[in-house]
C-alpha positions in Angstrom: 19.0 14.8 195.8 17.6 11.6 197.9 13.7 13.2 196.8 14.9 12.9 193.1 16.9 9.5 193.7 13.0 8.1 195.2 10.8 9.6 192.8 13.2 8.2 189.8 12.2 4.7 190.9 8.6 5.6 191.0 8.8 6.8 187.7 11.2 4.9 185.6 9.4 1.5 186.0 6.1 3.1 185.1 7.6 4.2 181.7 9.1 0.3 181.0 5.4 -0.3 181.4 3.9 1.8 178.5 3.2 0.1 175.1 4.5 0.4 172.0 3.9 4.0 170.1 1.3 4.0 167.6 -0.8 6.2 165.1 -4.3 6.9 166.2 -6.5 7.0 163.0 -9.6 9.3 163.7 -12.2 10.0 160.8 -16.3 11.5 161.6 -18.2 11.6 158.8 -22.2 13.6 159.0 -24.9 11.6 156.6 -26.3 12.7 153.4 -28.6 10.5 152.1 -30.6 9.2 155.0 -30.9 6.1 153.4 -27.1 5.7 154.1 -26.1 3.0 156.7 -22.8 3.2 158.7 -21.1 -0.1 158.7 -19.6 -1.0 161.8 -16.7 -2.3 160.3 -15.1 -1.1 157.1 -12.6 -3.4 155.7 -9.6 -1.9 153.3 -7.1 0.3 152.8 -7.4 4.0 153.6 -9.1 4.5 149.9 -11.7 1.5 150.4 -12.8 3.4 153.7 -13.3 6.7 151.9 -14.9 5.1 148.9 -17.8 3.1 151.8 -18.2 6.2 152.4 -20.6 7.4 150.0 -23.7 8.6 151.1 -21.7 10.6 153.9 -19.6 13.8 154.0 -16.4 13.4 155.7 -16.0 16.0 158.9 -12.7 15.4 160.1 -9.7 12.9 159.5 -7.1 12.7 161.8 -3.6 10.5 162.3 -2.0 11.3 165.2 1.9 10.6 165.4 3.3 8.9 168.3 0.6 8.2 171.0 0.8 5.7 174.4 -1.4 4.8 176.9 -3.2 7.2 178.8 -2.6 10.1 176.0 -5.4 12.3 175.1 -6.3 13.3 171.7 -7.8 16.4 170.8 -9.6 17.1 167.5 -11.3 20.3 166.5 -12.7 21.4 163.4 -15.6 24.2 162.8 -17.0 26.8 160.2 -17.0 29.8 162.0 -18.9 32.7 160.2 -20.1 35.9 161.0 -23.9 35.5 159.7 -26.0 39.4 160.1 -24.3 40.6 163.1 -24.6 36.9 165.3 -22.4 34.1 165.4 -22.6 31.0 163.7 -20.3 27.3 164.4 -20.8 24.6 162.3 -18.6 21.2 163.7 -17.0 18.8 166.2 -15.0 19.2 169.0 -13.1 16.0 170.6 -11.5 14.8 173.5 -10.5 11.0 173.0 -8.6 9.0 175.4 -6.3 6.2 173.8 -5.6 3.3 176.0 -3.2 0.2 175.0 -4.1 -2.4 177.5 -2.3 -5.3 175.4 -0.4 -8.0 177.2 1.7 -10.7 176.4 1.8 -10.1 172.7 -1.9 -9.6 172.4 -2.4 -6.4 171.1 -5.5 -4.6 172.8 -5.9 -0.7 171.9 -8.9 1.4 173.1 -10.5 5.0 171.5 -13.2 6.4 173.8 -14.0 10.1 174.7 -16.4 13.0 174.8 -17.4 14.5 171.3 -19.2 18.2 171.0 -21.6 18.7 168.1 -22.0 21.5 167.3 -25.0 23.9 165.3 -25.3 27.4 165.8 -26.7 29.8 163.4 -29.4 29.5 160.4 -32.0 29.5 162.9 -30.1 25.8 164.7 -28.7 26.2 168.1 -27.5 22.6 169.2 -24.6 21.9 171.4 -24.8 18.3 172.0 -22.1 16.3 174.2 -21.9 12.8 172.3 -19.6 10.5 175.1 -18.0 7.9 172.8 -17.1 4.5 174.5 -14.0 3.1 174.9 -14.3 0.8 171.7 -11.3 -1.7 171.0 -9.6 -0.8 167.4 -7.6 -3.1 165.2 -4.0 -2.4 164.5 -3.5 -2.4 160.9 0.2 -3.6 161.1 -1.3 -6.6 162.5 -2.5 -7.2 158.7 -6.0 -6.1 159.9 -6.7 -3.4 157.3 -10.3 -2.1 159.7 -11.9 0.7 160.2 -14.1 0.6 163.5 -17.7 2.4 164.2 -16.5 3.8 167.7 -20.3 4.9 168.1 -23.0 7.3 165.8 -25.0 10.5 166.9 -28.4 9.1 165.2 -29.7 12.7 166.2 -27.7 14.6 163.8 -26.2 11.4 161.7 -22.5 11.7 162.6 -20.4 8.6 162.9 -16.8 8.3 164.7 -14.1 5.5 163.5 -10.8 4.5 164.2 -8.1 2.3 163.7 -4.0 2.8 165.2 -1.4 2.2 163.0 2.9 1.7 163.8 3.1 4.5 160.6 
């Protein structure tokens, strides 16, 4: 009971110490036209990001419910297909690390992480790790309606945002 008792006081005042819960906002988008530019910052509502878009098809969109520092998100999405007899895998797969460093009032949320590309089949076999750095993201409950270029594979033309959100 005493080992319980000791370990509650370790514990209990690191949870007082987390942030506020938020919505991690996750979108990756692969160009089209490679005329297209990513912007580093998209201003707008949900639509207006979609809509800056153009020129880009969008490979994942994600809004995670609930997150706090030190939480890892995990995105996966992939074709999968069975093409004459041999594998193919067509997509991304994510490990992003969300970190809410604010203090005092000052709001200060970070997206970083380790992205896999990948391109197997119809004669491609790439299996590129993209690492993402920890990029500070706007909350858009702040009244800062952003979308932020975490970082862009210029290889393949895939771009990561994000933003958090309190809903």
């Amino acid at each position: 009971m005493y080992k319980f008792i000791v370990l509650l006081m370790f514990v209990l005042p690191s949870l007082s110490l987390a942030g506020e819960i938020r919505n991690v906002n996750f979108a990756a988008f692969q160009k089209l036209d490679k005329n297209f530019e990513f912007e580093a910052i998209v201003l707008g509502k949900f639509s207006d990001f979609i809509a800056e878009m153009e020129g880009s098809q969008v490979l994942a969109l994600a809004h995670t419910a609930g997150a706090i520092d030190g939480d890892v998100i995990t995105l996966q999405t992939s074709v999968l297909r069975d093409e004459a007899g041999a594998f193919g895998d067509f997509g991304i797969d994510c490990q992003l690390s969300y970190k809410d460093e604010s203090v005092d009032g000052e709001s200060s949320f970070l997206i970083g992480g380790l992205c896999k590309i990948i391109r197997v089949g119809r004669g491609q076999n790439l299996k590129l790790n993209h690492v993402i750095p920890h990029t500070n993201v706007p909350d858009t409950s702040e009244g800062s309606d952003a979308w932020i270029l975490l970082d862009e594979d210029e290889e393949t033309g895939i771009a990561f945002y994000a933003n958090v959100s309190s809903h």
